[in-house]
PyMOL Python script that loads the backbone (N, CA, C, O; Angstrom):
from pymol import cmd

cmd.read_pdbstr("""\
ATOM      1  N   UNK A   1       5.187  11.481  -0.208  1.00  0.00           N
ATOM      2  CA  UNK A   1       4.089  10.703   0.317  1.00  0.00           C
ATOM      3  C   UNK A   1       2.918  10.823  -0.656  1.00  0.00           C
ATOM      4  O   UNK A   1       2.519  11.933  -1.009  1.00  0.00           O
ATOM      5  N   UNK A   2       2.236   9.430  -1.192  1.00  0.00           N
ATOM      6  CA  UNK A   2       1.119   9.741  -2.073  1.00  0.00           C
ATOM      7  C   UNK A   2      -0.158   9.963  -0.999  1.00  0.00           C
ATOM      8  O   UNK A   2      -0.186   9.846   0.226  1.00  0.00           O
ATOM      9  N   UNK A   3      -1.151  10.314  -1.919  1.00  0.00           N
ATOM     10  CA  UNK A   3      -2.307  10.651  -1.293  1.00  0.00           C
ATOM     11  C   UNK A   3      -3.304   9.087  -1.629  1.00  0.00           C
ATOM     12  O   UNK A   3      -3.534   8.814  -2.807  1.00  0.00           O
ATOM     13  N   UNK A   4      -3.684   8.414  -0.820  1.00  0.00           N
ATOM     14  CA  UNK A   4      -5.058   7.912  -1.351  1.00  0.00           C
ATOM     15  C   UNK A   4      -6.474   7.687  -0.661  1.00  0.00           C
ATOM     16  O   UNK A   4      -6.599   7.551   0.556  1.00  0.00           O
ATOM     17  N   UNK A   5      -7.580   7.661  -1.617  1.00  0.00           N
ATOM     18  CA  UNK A   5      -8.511   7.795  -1.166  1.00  0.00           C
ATOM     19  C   UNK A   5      -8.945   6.281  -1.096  1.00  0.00           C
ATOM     20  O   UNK A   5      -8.508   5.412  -1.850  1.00  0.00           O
ATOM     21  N   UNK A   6      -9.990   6.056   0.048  1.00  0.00           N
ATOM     22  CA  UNK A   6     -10.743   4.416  -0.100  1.00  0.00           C
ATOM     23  C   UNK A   6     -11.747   4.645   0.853  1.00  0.00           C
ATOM     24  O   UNK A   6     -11.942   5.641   1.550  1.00  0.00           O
ATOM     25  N   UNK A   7     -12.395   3.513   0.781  1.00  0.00           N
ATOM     26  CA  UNK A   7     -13.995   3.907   1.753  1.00  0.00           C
ATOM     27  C   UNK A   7     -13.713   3.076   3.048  1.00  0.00           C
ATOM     28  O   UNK A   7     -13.155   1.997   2.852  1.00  0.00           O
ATOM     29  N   UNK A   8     -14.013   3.411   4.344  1.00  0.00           N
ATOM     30  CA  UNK A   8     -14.058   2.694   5.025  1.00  0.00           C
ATOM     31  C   UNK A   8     -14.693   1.905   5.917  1.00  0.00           C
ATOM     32  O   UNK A   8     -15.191   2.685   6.728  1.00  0.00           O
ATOM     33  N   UNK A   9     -14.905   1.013   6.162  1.00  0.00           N
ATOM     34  CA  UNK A   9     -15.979   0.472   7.157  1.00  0.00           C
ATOM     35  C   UNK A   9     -16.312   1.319   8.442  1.00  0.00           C
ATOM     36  O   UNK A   9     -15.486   2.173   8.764  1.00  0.00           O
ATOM     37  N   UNK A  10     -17.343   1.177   9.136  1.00  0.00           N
ATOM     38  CA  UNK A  10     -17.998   2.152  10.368  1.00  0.00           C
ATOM     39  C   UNK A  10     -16.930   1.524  11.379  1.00  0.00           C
ATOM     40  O   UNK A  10     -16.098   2.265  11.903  1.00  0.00           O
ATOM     41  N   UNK A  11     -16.959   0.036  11.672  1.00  0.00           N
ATOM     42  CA  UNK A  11     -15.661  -0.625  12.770  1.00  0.00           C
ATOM     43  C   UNK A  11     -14.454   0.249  12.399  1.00  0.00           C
ATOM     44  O   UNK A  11     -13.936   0.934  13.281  1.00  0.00           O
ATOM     45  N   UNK A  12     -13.922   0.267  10.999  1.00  0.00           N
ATOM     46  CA  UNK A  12     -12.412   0.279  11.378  1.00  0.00           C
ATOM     47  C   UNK A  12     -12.221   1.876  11.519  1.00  0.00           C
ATOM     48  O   UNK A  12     -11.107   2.300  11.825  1.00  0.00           O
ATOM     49  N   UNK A  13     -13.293   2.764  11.301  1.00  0.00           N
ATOM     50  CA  UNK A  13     -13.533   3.992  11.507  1.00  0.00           C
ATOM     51  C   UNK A  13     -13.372   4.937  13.387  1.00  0.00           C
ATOM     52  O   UNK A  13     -13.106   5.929  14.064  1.00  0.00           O
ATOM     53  N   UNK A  14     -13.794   3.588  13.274  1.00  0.00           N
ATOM     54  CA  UNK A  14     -14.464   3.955  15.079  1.00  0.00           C
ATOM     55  C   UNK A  14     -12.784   3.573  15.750  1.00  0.00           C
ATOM     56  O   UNK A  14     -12.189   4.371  16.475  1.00  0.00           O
ATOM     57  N   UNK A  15     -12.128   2.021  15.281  1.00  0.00           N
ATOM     58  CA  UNK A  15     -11.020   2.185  15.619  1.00  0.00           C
ATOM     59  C   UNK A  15     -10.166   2.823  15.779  1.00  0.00           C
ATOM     60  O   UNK A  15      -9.386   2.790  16.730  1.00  0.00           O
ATOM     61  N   UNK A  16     -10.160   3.859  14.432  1.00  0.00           N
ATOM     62  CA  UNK A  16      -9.275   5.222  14.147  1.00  0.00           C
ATOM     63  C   UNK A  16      -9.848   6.315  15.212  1.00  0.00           C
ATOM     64  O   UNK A  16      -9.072   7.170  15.639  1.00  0.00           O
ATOM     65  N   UNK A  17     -11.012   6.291  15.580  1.00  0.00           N
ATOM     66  CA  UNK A  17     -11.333   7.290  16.535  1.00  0.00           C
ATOM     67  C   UNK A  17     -10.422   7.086  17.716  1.00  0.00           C
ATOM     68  O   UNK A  17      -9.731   7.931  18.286  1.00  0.00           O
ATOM     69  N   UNK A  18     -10.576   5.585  18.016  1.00  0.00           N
ATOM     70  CA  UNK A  18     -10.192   5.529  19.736  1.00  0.00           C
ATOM     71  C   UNK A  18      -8.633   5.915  19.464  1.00  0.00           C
ATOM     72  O   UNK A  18      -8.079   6.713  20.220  1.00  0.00           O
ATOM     73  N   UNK A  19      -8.144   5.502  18.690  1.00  0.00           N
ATOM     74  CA  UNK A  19      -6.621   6.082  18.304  1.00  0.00           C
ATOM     75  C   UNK A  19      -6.255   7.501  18.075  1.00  0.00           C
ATOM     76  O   UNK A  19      -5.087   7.890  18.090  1.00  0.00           O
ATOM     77  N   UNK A  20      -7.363   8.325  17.844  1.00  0.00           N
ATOM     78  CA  UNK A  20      -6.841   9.227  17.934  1.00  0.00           C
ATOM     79  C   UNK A  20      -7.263   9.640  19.416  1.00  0.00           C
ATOM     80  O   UNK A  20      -6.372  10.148  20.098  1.00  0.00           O
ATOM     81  N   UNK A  21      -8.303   9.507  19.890  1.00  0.00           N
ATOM     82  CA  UNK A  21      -8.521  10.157  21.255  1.00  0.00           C
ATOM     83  C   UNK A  21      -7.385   9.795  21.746  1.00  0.00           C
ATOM     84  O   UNK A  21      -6.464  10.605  21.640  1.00  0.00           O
ATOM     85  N   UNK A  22      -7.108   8.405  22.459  1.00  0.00           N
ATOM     86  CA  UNK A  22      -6.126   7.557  23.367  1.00  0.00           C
ATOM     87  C   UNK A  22      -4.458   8.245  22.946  1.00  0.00           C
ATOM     88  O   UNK A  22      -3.677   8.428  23.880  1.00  0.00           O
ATOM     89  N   UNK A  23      -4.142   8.494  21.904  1.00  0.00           N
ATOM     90  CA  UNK A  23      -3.394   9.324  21.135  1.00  0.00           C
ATOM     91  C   UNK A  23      -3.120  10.990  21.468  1.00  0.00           C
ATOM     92  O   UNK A  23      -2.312  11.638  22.132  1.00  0.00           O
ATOM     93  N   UNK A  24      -3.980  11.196  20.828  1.00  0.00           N
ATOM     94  CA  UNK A  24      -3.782  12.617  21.128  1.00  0.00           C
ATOM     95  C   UNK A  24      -3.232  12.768  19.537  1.00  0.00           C
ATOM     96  O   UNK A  24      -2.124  13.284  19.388  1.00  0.00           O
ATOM     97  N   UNK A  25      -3.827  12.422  18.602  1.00  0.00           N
ATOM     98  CA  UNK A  25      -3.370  12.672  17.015  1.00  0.00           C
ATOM     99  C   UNK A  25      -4.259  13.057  16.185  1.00  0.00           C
ATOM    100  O   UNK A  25      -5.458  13.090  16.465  1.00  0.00           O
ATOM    101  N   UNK A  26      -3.778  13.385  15.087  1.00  0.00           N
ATOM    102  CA  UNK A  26      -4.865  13.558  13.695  1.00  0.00           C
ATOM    103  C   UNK A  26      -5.142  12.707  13.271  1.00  0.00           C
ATOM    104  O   UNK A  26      -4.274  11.884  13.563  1.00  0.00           O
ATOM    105  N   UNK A  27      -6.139  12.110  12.478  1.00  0.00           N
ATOM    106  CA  UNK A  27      -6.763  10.927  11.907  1.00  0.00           C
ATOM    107  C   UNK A  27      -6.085  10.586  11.000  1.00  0.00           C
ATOM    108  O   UNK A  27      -6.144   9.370  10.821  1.00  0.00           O
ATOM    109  N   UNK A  28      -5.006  11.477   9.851  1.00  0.00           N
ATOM    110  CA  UNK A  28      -4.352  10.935   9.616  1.00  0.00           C
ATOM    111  C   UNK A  28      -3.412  10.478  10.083  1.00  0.00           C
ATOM    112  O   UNK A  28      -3.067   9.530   9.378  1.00  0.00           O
ATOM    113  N   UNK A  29      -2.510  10.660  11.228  1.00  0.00           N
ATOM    114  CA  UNK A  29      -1.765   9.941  11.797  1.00  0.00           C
ATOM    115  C   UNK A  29      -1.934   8.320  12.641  1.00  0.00           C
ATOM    116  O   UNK A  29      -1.204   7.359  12.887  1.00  0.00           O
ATOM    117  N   UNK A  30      -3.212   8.684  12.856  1.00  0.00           N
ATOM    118  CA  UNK A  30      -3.984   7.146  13.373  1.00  0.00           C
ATOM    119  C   UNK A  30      -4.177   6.480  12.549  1.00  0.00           C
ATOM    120  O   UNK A  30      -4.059   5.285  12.818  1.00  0.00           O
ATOM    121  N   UNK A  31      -4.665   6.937  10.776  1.00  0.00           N
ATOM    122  CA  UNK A  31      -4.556   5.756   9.923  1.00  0.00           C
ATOM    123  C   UNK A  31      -3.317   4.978   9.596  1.00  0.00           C
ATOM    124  O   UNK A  31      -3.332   3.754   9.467  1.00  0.00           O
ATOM    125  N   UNK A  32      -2.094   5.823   9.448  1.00  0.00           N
ATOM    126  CA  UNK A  32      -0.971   5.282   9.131  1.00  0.00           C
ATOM    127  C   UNK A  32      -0.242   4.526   9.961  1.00  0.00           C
ATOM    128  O   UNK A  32       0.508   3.644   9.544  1.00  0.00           O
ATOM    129  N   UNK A  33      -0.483   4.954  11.869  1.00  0.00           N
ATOM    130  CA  UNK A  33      -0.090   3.559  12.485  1.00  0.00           C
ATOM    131  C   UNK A  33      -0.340   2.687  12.477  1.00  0.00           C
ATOM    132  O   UNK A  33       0.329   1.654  12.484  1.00  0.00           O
ATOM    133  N   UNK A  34      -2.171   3.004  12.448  1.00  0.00           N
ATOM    134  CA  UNK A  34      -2.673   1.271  12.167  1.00  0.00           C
ATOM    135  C   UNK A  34      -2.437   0.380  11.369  1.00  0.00           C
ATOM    136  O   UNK A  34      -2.389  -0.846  11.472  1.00  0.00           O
ATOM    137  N   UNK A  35      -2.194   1.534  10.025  1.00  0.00           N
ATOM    138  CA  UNK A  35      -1.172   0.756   8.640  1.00  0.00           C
ATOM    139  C   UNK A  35      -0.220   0.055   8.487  1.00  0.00           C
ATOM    140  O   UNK A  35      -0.043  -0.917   7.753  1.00  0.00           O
ATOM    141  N   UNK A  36       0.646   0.742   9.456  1.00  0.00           N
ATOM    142  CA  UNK A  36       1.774   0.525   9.757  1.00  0.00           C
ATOM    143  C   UNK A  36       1.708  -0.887  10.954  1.00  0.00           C
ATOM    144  O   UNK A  36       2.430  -1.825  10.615  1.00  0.00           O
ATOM    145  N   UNK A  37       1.096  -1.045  11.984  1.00  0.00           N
ATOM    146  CA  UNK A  37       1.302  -2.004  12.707  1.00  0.00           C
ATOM    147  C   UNK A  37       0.447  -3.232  12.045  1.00  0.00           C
ATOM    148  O   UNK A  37       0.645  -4.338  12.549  1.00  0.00           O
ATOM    149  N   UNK A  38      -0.398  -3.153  11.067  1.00  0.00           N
ATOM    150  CA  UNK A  38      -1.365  -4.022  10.096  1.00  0.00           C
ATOM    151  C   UNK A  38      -0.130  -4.961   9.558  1.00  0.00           C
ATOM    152  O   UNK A  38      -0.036  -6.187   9.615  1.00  0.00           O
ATOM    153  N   UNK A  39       0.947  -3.827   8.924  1.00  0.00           N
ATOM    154  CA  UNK A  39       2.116  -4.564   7.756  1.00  0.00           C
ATOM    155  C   UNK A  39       2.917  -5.014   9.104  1.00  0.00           C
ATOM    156  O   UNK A  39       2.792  -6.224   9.291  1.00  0.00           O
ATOM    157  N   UNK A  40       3.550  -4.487   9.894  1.00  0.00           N
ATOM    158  CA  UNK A  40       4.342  -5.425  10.747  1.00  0.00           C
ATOM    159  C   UNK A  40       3.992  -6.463  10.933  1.00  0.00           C
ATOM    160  O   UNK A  40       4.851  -7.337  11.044  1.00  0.00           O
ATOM    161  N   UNK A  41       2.392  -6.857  11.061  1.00  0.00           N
ATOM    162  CA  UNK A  41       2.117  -7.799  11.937  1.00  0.00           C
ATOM    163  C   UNK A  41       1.911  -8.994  10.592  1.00  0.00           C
ATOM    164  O   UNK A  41       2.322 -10.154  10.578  1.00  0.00           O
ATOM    165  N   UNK A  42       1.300  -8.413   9.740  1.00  0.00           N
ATOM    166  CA  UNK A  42       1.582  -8.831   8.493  1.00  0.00           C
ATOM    167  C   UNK A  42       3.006  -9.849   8.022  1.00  0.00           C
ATOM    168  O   UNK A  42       3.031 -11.047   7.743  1.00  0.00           O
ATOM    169  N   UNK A  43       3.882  -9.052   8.059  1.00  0.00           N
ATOM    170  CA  UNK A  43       5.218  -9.628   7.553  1.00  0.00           C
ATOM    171  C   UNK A  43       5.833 -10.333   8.924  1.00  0.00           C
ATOM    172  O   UNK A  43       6.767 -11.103   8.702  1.00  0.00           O
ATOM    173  N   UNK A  44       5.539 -10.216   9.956  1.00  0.00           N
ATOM    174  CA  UNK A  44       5.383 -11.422  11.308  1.00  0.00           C
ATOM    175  C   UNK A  44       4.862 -12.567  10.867  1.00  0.00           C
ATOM    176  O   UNK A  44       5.517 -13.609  10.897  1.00  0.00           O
ATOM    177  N   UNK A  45       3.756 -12.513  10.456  1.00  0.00           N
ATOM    178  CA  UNK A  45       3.133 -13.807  10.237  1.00  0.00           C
ATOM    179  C   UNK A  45       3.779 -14.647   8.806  1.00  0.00           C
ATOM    180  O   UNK A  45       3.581 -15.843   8.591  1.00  0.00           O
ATOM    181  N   UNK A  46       4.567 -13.746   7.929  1.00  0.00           N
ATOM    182  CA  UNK A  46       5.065 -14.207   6.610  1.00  0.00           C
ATOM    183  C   UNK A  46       6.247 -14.996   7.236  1.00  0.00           C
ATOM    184  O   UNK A  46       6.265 -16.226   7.190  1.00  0.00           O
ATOM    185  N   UNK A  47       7.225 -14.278   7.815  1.00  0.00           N
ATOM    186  CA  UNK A  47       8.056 -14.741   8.702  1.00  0.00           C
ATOM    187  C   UNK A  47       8.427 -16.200   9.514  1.00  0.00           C
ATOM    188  O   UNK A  47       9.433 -16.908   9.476  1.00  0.00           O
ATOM    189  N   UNK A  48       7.175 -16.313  10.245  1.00  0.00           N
ATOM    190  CA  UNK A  48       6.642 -17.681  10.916  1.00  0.00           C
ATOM    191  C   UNK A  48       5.986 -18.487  10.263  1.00  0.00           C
ATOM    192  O   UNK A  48       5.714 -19.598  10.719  1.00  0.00           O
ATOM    193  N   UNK A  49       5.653 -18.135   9.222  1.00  0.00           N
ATOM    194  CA  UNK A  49       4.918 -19.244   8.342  1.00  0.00           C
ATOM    195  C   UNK A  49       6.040 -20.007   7.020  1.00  0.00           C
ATOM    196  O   UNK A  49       5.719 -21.026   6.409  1.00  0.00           O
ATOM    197  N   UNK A  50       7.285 -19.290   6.803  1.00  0.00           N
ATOM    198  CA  UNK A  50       8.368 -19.523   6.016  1.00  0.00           C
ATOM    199  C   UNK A  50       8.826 -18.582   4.679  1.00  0.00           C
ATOM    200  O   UNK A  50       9.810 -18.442   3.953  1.00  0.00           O
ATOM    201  N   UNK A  51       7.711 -18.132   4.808  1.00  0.00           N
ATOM    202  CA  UNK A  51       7.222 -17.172   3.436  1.00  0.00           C
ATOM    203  C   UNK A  51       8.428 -15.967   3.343  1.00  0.00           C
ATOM    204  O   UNK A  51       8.821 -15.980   2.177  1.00  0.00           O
ATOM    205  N   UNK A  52       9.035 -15.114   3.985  1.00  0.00           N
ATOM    206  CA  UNK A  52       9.965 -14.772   4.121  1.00  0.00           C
ATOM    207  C   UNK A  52      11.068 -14.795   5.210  1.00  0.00           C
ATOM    208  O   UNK A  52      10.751 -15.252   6.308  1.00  0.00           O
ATOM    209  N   UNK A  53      12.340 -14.343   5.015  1.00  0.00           N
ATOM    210  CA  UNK A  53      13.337 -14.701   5.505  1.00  0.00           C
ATOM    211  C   UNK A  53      13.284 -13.418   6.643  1.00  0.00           C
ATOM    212  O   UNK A  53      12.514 -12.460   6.581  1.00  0.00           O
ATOM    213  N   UNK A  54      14.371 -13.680   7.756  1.00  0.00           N
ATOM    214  CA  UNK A  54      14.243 -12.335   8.365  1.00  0.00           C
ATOM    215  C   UNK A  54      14.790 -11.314   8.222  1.00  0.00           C
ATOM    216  O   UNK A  54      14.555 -10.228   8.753  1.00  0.00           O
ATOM    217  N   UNK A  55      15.969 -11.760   7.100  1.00  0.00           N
ATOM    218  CA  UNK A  55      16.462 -10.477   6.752  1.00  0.00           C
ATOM    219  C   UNK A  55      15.603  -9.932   5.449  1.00  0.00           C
ATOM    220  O   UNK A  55      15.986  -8.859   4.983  1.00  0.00           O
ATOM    221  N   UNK A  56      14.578 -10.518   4.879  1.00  0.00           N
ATOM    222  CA  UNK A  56      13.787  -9.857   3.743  1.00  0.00           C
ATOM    223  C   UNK A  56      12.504  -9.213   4.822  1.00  0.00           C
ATOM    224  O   UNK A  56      11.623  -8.467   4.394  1.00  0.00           O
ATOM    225  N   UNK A  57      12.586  -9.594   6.064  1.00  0.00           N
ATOM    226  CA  UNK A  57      11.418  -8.606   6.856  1.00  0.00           C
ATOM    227  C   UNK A  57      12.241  -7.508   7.251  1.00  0.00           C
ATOM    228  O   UNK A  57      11.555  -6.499   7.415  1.00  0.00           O
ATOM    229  N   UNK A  58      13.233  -7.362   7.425  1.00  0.00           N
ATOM    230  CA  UNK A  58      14.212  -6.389   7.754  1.00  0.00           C
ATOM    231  C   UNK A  58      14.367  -5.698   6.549  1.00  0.00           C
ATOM    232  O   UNK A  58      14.211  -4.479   6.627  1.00  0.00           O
ATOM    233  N   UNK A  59      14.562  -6.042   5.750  1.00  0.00           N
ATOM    234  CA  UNK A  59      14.440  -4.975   4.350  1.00  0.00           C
ATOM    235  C   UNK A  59      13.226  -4.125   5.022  1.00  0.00           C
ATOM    236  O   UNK A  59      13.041  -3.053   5.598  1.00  0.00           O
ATOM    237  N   UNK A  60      12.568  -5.194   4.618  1.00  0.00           N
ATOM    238  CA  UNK A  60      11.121  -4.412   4.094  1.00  0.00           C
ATOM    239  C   UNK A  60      10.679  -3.445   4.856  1.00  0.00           C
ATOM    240  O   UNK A  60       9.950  -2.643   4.272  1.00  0.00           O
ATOM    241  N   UNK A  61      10.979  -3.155   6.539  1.00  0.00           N
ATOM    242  CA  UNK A  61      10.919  -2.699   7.613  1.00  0.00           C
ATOM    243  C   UNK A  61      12.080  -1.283   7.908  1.00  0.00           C
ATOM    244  O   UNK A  61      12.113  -0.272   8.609  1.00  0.00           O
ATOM    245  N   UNK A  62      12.788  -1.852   7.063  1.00  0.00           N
ATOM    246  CA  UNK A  62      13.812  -0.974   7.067  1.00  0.00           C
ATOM    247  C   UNK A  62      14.734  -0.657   8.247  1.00  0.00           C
ATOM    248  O   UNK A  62      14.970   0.465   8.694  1.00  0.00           O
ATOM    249  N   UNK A  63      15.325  -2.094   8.777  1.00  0.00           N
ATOM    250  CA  UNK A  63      15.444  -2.319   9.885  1.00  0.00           C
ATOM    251  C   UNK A  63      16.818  -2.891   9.916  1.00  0.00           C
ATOM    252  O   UNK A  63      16.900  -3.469   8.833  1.00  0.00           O
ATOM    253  N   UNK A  64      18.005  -3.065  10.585  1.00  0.00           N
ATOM    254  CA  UNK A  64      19.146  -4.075  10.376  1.00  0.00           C
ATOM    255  C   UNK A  64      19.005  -4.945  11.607  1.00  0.00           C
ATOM    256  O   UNK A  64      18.476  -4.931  12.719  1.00  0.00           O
ATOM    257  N   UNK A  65      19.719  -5.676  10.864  1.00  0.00           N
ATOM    258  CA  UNK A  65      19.359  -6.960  12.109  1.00  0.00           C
ATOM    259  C   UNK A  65      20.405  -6.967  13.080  1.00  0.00           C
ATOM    260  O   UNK A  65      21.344  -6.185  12.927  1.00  0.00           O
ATOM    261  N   UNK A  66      20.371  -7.809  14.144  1.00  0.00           N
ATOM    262  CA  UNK A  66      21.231  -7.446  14.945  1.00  0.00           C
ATOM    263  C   UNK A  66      21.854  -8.388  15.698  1.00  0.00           C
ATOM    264  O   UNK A  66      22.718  -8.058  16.509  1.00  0.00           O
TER     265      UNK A  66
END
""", "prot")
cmd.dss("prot")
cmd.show_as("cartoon", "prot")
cmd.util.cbc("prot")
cmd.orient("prot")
């Protein structure tokens, strides 16, 4: 796992808070879901728009289709 650093806005800060309270996690673990559900929702919208296929969102997801 790499490390990186970036600055963040006070909103998406405060978001990570309620995630971790509502959670019960470390802040790093609240950044990486949000990361993580950011790119799902992300490659959803690539998906429905034509941009990728569903088995190239399934790659990418690391997911088999079914």
């Amino acid at each position: 796992m790499k490390t990186k650093s970036i600055r963040m806005p006070d909103e998406l800060m405060n978001a990570i808070e309620i995630v971790e309270k509502e959670e019960k996690v470390e802040e790093a673990t609240a950044i990486r879901k949000l990361l993580r559900i950011g790119y799902e929702t992300y490659l959803a919208n690539m998906y429905r728009f034509g941009k990728l296929s569903l088995a190239e969102v399934s790659r990418l997801l690391s997911l088999t289709q079914i």
